[in-house]
Every structure is written in structure tokens, then in C-alpha cells.
N, C-alpha and C positions, 0 to 999 in steps of 0.2 A: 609250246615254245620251250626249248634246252636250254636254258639260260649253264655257259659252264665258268664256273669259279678257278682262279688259282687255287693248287696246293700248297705253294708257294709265299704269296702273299695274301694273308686271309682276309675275306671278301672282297679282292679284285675281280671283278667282271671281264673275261679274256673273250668270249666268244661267245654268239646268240644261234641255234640251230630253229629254224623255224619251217613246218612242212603246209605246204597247199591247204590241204585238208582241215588245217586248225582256223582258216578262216570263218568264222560264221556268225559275223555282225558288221555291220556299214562302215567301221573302223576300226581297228588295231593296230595301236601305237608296239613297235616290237622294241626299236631302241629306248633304254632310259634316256630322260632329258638331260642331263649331265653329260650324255654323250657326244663329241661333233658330229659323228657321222648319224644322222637320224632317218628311222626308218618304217614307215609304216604301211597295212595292209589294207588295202579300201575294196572293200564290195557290194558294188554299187547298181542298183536298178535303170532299166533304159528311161531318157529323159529326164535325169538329175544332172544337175548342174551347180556352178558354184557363181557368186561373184566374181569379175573379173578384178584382177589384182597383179600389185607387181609386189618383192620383198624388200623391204627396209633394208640400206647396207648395214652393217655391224661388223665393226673390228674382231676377227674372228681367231684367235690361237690356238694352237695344239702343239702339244710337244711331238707328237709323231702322227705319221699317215692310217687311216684306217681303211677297210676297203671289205667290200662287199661282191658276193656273189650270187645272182640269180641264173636258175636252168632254165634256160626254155624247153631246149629239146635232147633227150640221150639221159645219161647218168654218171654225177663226179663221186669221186670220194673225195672226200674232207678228211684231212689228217692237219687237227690243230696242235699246239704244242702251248707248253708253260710258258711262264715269265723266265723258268732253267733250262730250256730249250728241250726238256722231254715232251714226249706225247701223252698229252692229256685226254683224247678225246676220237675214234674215225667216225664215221657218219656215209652214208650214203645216201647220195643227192640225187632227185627223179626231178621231171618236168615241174615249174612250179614251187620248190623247195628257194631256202634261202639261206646262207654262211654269212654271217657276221666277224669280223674280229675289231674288237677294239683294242687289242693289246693281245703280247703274246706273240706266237708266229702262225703260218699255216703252211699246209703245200695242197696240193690239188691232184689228183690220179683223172684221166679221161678215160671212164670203164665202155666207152663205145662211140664206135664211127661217126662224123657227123655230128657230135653233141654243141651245143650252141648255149651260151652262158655269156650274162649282162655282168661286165667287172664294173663296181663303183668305188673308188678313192677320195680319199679327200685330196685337194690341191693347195697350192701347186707342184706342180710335179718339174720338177730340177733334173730329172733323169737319175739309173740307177745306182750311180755311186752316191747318189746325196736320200736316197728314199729306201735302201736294202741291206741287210747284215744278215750274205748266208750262216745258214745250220749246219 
């Protein structure tokens, strides 16, 4: 896991890189808890199962939206940026991999045909003059 830092503001937590391959235990919590957007990695053997369950509402804030990308299929690049709008960071994204931002910005390159990528945000989403400040 690439956990990447602001230059900027020091120990701001701007962006989580996390690849398939680093899984290799029944759970891996990837977001800090501090975070809204939280996110973790389960590898799980056939025939586990959980208690069934529903979640507690909770008054829930954030000053801004966070959002997450998983690949399924093809290859992204990740081009994250600072809290000053430089680029901090590229990354290339394969099946399985994962982009975090909590802060900061991103943009995304589709390095081939067909690539297929799970977007998570947090909500509500007002559309994009109330959720986006391009670079």
C-alpha cells in the first residue's frame, strides 16, 4: 500500500495506491478510520460467511467528496495532484489495483480498449457544478 502525502501540507494524507497482489490475509483495512470514504480488502475462503446485519444510521459530514477507483478489466493511469494542484504522483492501474483520494485532485488516462473500472464517491452527489473545481 502507497499511502501518498502532501508536499504541501505536512502529513496530509491525499491518496491511497493499493495493488491486488498486496492482499494476503482475511482482511485489510486500506483506509485510515478518520477517513469517510473507507475501504477495505477481504480474502475470504469458500463457505465463510458473516452475521446478517443492517448499519446504524449516523449523522455523517465531510467537507468534500472522496472517490475511489477499482479496475476490473484493461489498464488506468492515475495522475494524482497536490492540495497546489501539481502532480504529486502517476501510478499505473492493472486488473484488481485500487486509487484512493481523499483530498487533493486526480485525473485518470484509459491506457486500453474496453477497460472496465468500479467509481465510488461519497454522496450526495448535487451534480457537477456543486462536486468539481477543474485544474
Amino acid at each position: 500500500m502507497e499511502k501518498i502525502y502532501s508536499k504541501v501540507e505536512d502529513g496530509e494524507l491525499l491518496h491511497i495506491l493499493f495493488k491486488k497482489e498486496e492482499i494476503n490475509k482475511a482482511r485489510t483495512d486500506i483506509s485510515p478510520e478518520n477517513q469517510y470514504l473507507q475501504l477495505s480488502a477481504l480474502n475470504l475462503n469458500k463457505g465463510k460467511t458473516f452475521r446478517p446485519h443492517k448499519h446504524i444510521i449516523h449523522e455523517k459530514i465531510t467537507d468534500r467528496a472522496q472517490e475511489s477507483w477499482v479496475v476490473i478489466q484493461g489498464k488506468v493511469k492515475a495522475i494524482l495532484f497536490d492540495l497546489d494542484d501539481n502532480v504529486i504522483r502517476e501510478a499505473i492501474l492493472e486488473p484488481g489495483d485500487i486509487s484512493i483520494t481523499f483530498n487533493g485532485g486526480h485525473n485518470y488516462e484509459i491506457l486500453e480498449d474496453n477497460t472496465l473500472v468500479y467509481e465510488y464517491k461519497t454522496g450526495p452527489y448535487l451534480g457537477q457544478e456543486f462536486d468539481k473545481v477543474f485544474i
